[in-house]
N, C-alpha and C positions, 0 to 999 in steps of 0.2 A: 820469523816473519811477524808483521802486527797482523793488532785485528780491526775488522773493519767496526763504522759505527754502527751502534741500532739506530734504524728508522721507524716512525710508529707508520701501520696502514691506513689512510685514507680513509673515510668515510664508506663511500661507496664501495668497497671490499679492492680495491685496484690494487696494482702493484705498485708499492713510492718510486715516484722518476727522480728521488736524490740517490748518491752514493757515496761509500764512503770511499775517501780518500787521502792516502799514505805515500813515505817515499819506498822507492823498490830498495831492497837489499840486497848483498851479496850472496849466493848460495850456499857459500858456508862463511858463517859469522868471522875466523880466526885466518881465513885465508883471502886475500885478494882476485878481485874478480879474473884479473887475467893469469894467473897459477903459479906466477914468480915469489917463492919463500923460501925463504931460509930456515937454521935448524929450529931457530926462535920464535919464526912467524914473520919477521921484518920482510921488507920488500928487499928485491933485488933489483936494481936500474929500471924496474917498471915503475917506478913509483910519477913519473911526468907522465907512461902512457894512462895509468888509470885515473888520474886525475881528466887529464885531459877528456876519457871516457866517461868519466863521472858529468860533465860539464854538456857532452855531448846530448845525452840522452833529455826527457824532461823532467821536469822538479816535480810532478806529481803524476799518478796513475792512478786513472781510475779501476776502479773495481766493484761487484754484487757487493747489496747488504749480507752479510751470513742467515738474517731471517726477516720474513715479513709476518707484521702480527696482525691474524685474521680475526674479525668479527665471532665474537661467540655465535656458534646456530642457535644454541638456546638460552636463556635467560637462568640464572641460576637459582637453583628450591631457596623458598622462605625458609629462615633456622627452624621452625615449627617442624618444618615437614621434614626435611632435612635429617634435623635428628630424629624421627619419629622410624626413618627409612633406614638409619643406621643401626639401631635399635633392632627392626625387623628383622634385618640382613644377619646380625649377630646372633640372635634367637635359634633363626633357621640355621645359621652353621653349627650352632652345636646341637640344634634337634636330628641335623645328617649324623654327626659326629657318632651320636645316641645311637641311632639309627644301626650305624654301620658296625658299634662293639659290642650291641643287644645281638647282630648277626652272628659275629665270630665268636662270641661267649655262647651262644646257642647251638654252633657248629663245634667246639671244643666240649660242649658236655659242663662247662664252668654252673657252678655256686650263683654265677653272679647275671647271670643270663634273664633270669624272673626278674628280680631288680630294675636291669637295664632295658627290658620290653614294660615297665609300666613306668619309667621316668617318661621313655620314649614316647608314651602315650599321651602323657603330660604334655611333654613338651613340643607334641604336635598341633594340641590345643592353644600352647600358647603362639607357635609359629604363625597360626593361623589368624590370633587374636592383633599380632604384631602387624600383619599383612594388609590388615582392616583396619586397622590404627593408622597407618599412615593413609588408606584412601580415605578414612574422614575429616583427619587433621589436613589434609590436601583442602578436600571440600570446603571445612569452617572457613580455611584461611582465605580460599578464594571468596567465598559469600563473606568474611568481616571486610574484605581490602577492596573490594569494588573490581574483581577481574572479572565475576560474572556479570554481562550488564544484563539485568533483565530488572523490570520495572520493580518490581518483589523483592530487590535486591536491598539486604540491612543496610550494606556498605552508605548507598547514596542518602537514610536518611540520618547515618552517623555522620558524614560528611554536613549536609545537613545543620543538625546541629551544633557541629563545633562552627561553622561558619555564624551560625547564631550569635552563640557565647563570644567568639573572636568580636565581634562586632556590639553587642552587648559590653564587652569590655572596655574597648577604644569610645564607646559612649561614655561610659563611668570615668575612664580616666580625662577625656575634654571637659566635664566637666566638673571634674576634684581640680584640675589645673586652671580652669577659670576662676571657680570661687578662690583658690590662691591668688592669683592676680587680681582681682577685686579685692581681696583681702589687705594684701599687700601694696597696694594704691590708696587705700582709705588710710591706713596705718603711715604711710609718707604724708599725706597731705593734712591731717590731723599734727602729727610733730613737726612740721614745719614753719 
């Protein structure tokens, strides 16, 4: 069987009213649709009925897309926060890890039990340190990139000043390109 096309989704989250569309095939590739074969697979005298049935039916069938691609619900973490979260997550799995062979070295009587209850202690503090890390790295990035609006906010008057400089610059460069064209008008009309 083929497959159908992708369709992308609509804006408005809808379902697409296109579809894809193929010809139908036989249900088994090697054999004809109405079951006349030979030892080889060749047809047996059916071969004008299935044409003919071929002919009958239509040239194309409609069919579903196999998926409709829906709207993200959320917006995806800035890389800051991002890795800041993957970092934490990693932490804390091996602080459980810790956690869980500081227990069973402690229940076996092991050597290694005092050891593995003061990493673990460690590395609850840093579990924790990790947890915190990403809720400030969240914070910065929302206060540098302007998602918080509130009057206070650094984003609007970084914004602010690159709008400045951008504009400060398209000044300086009109006029380095004027004095060129006055430059280069004088210098024609002098050699000429």
């Amino acid at each position: 069987m083929g497959t159908a096309e992708r369709r992308e989704a609509p804006e408005d989250g809808t379902v697409a009213a296109g579809t894809a569309l193929r010809e139908p095939e036989a249900p088994d590739r090697g054999r004809p649709a109405d079951g006349n074969r030979t030892v080889y697979g060749q047809v047996r005298g059916g071969e004008r009925a299935a044409s003919a049935e071929r002919a009958a039916r239509p040239a194309r069938v409609a069919y579903r897309p196999l998926w409709v691609e829906e709207p993200a619900r959320r917006r995806r973490m800035p890389d800051p926060v991002r890795t800041a979260a993957v970092r934490a997550v990693l932490v804390i799995a091996v602080t459980l890890i810790q956690a869980m062979v500081a227990f069973l070295c402690t229940m076996a009587g092991s050597w290694l039990a005092f050891p593995m209850v003061i990493s673990s202690v460690v590395s609850t503090v840093l579990a924790t340190w990790g947890a915190l890390d990403v809720w400030v790295t969240r914070q910065v990035w929302n206060q540098r990139n302007g998602v918080v609006s509130t009057p206070s906010s650094t984003a609007r008057s970084l914004r602010r000043e690159r709008r400045r400089a951008r504009r400060q610059a398209r000044i300086t460069a009109r006029g380095q390109e004027r004095i060129r064209r006055q430059a280069g008008a004088a210098g024609r009309l002098s050699h000429s």
